[in-house]
PDB file of N, CA, C and O in Angstrom:
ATOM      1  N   UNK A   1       5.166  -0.229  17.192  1.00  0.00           N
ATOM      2  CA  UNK A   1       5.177   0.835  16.202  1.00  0.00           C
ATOM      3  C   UNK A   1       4.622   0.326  14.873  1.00  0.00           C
ATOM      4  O   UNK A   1       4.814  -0.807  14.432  1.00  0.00           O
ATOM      5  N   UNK A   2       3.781   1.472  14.173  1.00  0.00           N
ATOM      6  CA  UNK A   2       3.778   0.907  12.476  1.00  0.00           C
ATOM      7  C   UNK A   2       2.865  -0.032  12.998  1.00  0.00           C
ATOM      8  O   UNK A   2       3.341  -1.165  12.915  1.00  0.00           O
ATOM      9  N   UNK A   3       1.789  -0.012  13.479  1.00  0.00           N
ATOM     10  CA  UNK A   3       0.937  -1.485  13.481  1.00  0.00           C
ATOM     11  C   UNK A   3      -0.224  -0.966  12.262  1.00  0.00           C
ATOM     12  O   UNK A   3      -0.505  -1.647  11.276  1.00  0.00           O
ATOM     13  N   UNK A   4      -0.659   0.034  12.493  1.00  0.00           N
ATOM     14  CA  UNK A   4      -1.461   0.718  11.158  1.00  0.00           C
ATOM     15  C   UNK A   4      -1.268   0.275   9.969  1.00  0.00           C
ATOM     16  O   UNK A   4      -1.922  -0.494   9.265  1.00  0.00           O
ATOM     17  N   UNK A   5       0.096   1.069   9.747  1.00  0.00           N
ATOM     18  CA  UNK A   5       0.802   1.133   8.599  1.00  0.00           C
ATOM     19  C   UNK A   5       1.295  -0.416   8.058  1.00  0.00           C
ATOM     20  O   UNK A   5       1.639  -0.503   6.880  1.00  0.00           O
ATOM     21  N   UNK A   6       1.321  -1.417   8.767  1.00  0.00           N
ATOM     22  CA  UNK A   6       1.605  -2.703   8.472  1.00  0.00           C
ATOM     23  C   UNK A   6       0.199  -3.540   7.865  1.00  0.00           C
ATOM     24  O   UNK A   6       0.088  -4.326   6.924  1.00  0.00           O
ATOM     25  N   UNK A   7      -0.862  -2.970   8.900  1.00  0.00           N
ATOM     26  CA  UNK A   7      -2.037  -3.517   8.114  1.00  0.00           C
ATOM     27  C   UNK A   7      -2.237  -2.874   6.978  1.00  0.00           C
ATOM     28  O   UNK A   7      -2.592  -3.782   6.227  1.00  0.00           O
ATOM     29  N   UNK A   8      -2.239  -1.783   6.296  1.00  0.00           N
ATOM     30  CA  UNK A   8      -2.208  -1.239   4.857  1.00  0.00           C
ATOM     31  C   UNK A   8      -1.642  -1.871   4.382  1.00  0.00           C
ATOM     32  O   UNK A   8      -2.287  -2.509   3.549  1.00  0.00           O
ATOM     33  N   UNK A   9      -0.142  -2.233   4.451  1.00  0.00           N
ATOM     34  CA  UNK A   9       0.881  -3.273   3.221  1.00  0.00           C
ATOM     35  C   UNK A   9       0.249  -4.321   3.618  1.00  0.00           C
ATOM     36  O   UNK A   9      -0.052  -4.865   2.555  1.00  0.00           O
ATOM     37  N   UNK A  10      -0.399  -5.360   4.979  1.00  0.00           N
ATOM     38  CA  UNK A  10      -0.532  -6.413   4.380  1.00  0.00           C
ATOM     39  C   UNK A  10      -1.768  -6.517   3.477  1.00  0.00           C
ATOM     40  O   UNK A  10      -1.753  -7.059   2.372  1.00  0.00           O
ATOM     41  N   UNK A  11      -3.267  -5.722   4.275  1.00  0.00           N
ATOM     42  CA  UNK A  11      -3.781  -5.543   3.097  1.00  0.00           C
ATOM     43  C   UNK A  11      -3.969  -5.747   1.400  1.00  0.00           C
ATOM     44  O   UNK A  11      -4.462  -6.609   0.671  1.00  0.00           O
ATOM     45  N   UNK A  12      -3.329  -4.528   1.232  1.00  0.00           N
ATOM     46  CA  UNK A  12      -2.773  -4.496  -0.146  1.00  0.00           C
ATOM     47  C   UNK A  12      -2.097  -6.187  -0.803  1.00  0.00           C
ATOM     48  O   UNK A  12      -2.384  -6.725  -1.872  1.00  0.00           O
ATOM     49  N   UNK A  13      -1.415  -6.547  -0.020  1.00  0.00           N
ATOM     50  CA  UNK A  13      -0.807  -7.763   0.188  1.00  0.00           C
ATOM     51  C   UNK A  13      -1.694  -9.156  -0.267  1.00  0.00           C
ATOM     52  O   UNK A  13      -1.475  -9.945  -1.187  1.00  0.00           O
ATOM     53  N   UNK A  14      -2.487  -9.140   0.478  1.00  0.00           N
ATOM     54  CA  UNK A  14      -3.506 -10.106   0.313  1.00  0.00           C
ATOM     55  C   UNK A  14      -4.729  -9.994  -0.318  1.00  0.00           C
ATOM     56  O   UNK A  14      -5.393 -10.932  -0.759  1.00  0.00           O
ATOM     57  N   UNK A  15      -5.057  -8.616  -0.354  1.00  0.00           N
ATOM     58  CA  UNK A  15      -6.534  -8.470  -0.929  1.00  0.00           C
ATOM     59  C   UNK A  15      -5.599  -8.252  -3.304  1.00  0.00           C
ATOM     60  O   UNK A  15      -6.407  -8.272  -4.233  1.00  0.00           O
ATOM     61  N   UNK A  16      -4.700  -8.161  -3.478  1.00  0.00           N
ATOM     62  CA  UNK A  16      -4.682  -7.588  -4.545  1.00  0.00           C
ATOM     63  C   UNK A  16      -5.092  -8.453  -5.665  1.00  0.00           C
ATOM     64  O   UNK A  16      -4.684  -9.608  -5.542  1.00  0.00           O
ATOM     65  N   UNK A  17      -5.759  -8.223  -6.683  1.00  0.00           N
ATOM     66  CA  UNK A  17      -6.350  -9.282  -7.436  1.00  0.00           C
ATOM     67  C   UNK A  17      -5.417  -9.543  -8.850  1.00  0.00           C
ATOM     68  O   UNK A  17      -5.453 -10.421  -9.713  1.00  0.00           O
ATOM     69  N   UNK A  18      -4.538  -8.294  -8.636  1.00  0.00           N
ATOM     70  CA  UNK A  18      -3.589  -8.420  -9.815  1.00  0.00           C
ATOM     71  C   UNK A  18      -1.790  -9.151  -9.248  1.00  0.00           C
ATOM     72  O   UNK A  18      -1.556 -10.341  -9.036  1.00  0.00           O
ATOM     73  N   UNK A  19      -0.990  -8.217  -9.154  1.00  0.00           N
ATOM     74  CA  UNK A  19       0.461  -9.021  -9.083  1.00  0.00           C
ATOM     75  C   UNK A  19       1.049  -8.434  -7.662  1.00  0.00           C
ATOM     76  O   UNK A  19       1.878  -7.525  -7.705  1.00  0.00           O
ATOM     77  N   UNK A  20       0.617  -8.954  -6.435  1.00  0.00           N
ATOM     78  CA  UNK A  20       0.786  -8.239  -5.075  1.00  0.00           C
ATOM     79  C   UNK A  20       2.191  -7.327  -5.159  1.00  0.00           C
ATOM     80  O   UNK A  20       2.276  -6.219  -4.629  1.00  0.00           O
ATOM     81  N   UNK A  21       3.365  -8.012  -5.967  1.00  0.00           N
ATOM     82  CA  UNK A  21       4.184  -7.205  -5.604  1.00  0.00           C
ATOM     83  C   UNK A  21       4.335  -5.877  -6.282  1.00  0.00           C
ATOM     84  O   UNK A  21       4.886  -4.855  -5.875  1.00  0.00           O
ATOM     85  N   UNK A  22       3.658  -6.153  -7.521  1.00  0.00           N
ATOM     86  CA  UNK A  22       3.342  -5.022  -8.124  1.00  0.00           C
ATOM     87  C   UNK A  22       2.865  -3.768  -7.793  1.00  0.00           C
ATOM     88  O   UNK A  22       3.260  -2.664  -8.166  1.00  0.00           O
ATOM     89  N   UNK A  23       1.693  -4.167  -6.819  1.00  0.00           N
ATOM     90  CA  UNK A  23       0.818  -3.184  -6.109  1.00  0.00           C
ATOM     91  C   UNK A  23       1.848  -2.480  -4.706  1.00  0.00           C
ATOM     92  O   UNK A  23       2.080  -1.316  -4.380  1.00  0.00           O
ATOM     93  N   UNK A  24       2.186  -3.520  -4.257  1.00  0.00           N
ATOM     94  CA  UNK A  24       2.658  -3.130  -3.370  1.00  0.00           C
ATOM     95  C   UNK A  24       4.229  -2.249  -3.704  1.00  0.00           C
ATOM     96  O   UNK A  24       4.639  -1.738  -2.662  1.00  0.00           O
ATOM     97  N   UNK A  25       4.918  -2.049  -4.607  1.00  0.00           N
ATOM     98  CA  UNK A  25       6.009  -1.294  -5.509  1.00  0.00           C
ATOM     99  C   UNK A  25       5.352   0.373  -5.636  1.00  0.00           C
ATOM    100  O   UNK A  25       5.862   1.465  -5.387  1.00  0.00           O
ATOM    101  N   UNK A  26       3.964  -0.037  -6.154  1.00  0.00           N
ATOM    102  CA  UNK A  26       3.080   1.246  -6.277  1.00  0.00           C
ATOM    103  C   UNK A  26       2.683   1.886  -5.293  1.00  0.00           C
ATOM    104  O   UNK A  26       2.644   3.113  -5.384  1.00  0.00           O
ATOM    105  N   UNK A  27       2.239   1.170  -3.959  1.00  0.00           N
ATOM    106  CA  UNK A  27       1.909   1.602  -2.619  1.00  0.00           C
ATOM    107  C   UNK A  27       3.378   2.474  -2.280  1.00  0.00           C
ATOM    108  O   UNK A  27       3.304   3.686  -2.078  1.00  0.00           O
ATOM    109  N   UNK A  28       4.593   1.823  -2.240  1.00  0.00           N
ATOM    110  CA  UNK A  28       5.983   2.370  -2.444  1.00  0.00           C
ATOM    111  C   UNK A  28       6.068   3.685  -2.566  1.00  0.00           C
ATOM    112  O   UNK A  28       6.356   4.447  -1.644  1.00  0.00           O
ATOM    113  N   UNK A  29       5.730   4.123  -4.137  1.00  0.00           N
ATOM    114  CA  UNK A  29       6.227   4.754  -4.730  1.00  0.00           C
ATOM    115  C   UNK A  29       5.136   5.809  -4.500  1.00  0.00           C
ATOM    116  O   UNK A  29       5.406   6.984  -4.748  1.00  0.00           O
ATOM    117  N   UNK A  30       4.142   5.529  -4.124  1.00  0.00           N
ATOM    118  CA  UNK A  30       3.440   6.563  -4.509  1.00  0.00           C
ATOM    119  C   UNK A  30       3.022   7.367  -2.847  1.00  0.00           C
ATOM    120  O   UNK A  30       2.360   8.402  -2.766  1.00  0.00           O
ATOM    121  N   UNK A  31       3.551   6.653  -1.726  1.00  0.00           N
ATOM    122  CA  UNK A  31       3.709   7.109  -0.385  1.00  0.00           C
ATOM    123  C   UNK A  31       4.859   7.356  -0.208  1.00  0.00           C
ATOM    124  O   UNK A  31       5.077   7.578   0.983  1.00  0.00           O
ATOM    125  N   UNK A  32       6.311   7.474  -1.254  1.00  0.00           N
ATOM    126  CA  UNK A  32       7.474   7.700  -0.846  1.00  0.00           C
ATOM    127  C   UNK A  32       8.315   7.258  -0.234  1.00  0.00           C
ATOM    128  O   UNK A  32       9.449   7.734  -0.292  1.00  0.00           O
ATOM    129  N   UNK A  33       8.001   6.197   0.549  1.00  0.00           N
ATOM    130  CA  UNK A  33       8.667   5.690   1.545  1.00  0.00           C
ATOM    131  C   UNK A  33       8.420   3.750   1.697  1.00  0.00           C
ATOM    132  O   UNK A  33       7.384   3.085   1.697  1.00  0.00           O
ATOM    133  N   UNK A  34       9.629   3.410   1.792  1.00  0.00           N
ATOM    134  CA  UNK A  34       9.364   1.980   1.155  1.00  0.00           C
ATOM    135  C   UNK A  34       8.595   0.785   2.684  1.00  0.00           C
ATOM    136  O   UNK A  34       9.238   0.192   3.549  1.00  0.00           O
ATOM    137  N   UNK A  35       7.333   0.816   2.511  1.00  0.00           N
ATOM    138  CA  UNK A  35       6.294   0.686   3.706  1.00  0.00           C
ATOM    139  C   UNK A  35       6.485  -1.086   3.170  1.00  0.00           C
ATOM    140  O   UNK A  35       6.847  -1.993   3.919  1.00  0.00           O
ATOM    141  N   UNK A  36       6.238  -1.190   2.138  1.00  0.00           N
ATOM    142  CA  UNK A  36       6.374  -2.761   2.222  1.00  0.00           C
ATOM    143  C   UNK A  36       7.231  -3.910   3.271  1.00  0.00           C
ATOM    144  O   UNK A  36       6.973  -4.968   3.845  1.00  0.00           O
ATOM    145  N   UNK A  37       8.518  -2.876   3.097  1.00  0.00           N
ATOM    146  CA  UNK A  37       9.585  -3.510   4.053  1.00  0.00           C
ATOM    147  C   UNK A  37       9.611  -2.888   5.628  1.00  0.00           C
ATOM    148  O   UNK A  37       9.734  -3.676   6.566  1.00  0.00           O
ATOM    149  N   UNK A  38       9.506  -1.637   5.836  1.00  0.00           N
ATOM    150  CA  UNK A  38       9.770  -1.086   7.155  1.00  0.00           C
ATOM    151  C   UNK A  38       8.244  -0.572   7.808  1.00  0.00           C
ATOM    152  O   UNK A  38       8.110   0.140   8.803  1.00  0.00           O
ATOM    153  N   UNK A  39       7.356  -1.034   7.117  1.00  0.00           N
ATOM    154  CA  UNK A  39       5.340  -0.708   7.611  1.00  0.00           C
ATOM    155  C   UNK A  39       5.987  -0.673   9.343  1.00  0.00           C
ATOM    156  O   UNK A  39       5.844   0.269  10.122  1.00  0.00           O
ATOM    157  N   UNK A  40       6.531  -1.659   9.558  1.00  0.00           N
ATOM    158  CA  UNK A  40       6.113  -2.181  11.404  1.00  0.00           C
ATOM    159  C   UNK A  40       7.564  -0.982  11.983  1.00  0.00           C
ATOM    160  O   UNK A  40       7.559  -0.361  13.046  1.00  0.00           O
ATOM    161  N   UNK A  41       8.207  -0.963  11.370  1.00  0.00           N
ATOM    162  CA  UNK A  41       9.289  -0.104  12.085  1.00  0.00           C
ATOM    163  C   UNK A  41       9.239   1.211  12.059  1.00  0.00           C
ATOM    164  O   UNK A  41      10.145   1.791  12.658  1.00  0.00           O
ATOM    165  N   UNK A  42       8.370   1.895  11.491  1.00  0.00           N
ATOM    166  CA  UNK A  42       7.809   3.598  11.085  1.00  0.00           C
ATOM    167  C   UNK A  42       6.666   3.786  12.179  1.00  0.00           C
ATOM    168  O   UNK A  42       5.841   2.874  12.127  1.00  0.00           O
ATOM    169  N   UNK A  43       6.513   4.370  12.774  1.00  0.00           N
ATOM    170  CA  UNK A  43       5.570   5.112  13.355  1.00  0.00           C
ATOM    171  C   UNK A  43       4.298   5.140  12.775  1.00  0.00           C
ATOM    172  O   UNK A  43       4.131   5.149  11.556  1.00  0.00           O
ATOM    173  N   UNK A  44       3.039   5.159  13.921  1.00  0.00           N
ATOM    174  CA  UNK A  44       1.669   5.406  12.783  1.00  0.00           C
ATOM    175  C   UNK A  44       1.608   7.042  12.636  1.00  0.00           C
ATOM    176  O   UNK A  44       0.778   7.666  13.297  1.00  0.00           O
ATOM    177  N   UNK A  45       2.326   7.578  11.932  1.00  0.00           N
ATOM    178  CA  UNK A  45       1.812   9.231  11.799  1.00  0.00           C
ATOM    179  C   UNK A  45       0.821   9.585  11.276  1.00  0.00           C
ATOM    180  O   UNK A  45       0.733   9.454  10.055  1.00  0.00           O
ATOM    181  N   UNK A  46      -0.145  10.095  11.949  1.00  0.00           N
ATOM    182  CA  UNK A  46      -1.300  10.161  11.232  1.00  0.00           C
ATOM    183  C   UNK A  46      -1.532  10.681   9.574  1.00  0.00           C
ATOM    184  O   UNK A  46      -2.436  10.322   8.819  1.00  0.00           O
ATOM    185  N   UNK A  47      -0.349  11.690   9.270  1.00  0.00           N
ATOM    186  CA  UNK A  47      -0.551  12.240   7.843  1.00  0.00           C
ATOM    187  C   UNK A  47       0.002  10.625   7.361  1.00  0.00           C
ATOM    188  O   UNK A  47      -0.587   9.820   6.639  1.00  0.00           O
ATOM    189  N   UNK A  48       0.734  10.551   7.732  1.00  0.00           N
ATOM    190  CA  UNK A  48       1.081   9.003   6.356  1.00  0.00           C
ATOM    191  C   UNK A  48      -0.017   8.017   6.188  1.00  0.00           C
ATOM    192  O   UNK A  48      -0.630   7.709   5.166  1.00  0.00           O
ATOM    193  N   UNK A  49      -0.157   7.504   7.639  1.00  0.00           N
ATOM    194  CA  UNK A  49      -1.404   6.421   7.368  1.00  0.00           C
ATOM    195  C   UNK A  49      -2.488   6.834   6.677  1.00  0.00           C
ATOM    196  O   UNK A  49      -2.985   6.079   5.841  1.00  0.00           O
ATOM    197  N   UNK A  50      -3.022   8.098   6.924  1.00  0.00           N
ATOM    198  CA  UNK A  50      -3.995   8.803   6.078  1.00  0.00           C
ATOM    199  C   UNK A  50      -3.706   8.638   4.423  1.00  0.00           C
ATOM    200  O   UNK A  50      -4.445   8.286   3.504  1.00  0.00           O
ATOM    201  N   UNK A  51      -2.496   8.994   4.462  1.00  0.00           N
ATOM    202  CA  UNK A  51      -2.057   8.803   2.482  1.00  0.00           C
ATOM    203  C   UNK A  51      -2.053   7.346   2.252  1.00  0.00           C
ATOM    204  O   UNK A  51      -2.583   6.833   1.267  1.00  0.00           O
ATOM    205  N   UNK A  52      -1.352   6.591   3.322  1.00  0.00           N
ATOM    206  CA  UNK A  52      -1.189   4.973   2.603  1.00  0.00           C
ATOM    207  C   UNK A  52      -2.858   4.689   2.628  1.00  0.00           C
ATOM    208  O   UNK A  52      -3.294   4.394   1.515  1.00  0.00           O
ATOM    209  N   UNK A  53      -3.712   4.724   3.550  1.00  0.00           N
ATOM    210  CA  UNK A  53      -4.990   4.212   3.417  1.00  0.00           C
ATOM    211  C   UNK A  53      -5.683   4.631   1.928  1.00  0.00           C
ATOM    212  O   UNK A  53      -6.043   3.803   1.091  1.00  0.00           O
ATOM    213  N   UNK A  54      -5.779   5.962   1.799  1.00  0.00           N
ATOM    214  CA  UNK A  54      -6.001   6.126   0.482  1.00  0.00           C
ATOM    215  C   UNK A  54      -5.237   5.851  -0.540  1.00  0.00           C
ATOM    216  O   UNK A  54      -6.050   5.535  -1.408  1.00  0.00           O
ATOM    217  N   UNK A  55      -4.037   5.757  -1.057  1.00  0.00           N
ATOM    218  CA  UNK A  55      -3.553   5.040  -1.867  1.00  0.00           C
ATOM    219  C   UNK A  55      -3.484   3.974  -2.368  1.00  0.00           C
ATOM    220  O   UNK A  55      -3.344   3.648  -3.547  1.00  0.00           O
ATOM    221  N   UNK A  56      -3.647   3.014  -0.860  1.00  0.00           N
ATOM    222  CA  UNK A  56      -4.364   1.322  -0.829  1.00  0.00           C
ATOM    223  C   UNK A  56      -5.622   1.506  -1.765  1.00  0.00           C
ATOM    224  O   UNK A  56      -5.760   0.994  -2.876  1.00  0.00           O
ATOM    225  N   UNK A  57      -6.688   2.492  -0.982  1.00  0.00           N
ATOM    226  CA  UNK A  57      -7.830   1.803  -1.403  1.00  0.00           C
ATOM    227  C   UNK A  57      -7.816   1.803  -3.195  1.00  0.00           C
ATOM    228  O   UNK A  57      -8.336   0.972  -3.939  1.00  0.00           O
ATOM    229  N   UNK A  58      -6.812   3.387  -3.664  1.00  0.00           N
ATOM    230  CA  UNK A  58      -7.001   3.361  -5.070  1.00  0.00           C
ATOM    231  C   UNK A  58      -6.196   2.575  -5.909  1.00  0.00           C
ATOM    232  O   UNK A  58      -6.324   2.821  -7.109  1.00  0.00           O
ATOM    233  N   UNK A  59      -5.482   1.785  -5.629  1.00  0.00           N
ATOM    234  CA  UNK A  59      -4.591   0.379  -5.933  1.00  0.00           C
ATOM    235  C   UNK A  59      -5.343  -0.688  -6.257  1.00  0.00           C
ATOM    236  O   UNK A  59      -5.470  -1.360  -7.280  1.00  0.00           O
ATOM    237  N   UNK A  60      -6.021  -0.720  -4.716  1.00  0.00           N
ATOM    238  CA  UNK A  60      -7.164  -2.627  -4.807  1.00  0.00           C
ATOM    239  C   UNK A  60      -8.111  -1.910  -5.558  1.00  0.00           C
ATOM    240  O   UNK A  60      -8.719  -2.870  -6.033  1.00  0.00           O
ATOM    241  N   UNK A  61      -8.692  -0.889  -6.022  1.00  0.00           N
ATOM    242  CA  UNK A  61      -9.763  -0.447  -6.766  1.00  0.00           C
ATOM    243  C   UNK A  61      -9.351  -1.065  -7.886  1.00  0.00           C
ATOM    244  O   UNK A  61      -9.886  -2.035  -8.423  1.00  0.00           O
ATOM    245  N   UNK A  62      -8.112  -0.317  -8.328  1.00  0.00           N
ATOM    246  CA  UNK A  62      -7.868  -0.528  -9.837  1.00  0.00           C
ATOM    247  C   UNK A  62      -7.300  -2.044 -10.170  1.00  0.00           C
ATOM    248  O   UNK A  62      -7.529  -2.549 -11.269  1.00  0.00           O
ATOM    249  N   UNK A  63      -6.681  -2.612  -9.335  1.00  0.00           N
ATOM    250  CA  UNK A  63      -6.094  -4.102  -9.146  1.00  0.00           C
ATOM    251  C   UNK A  63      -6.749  -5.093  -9.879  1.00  0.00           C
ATOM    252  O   UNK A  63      -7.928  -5.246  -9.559  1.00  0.00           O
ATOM    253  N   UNK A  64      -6.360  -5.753 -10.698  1.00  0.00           N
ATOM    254  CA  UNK A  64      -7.142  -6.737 -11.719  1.00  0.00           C
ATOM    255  C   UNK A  64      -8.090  -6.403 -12.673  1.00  0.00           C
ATOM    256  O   UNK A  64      -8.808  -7.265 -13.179  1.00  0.00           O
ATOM    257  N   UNK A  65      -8.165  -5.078 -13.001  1.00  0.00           N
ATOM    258  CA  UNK A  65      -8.654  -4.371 -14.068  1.00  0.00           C
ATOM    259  C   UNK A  65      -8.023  -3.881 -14.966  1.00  0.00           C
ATOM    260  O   UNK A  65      -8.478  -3.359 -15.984  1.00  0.00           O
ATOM    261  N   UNK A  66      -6.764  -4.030 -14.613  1.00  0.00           N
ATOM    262  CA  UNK A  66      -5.769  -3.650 -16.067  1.00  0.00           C
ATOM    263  C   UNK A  66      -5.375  -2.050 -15.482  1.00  0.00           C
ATOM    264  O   UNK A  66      -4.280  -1.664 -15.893  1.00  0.00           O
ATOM    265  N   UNK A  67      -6.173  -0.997 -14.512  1.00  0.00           N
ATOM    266  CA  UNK A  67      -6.302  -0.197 -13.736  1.00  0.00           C
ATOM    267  C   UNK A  67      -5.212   1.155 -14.696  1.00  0.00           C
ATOM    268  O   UNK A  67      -4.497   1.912 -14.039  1.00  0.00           O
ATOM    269  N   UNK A  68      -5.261   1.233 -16.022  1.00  0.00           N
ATOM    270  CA  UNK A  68      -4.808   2.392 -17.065  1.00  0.00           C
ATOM    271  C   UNK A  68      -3.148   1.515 -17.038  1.00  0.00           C
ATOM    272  O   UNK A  68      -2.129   2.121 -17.370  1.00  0.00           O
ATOM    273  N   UNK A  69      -3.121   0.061 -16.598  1.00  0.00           N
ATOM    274  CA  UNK A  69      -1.645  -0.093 -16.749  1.00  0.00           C
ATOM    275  C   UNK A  69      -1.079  -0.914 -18.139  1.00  0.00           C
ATOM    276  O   UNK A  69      -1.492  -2.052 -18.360  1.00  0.00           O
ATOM    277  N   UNK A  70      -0.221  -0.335 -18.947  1.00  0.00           N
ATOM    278  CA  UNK A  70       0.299  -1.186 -19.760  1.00  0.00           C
ATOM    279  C   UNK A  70      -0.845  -0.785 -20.791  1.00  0.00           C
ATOM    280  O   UNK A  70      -0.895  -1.321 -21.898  1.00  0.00           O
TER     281      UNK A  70
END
């Protein structure tokens, strides 16, 4: 289960150029559901993975650019 959804958090995880856990708090919060910790135990539902993929990508976009934070 969650094999999708696990590669998005690690992703995010490894590619982030700013403070991984940071990003990954934001991946969190902004998919609702705390994927950092339970990615592998959730199901790949297609509407979620669809939101975490895009949410990833607009995270590592903004990631080490200061990305409107602070």
């Amino acid at each position: 289960m969650g094999v999708r959804l696990q590669a998005i958090v690690d992703r995010v995880r490894t590619e982030s150029k700013g403070l991984p856990n940071v990003d990954l708090a934001r991946l969190n919060l902004k998919v609702g559901r705390p994927l950092s910790r339970q990615a592998a135990e959730l199901p790949d539902d297609p509407t979620l993975v669809a939101l975490a993929e895009s949410i990833a990508r607009e995270i590592l976009s903004e990631s080490g650019r200061g990305g409107g934070r602070g």
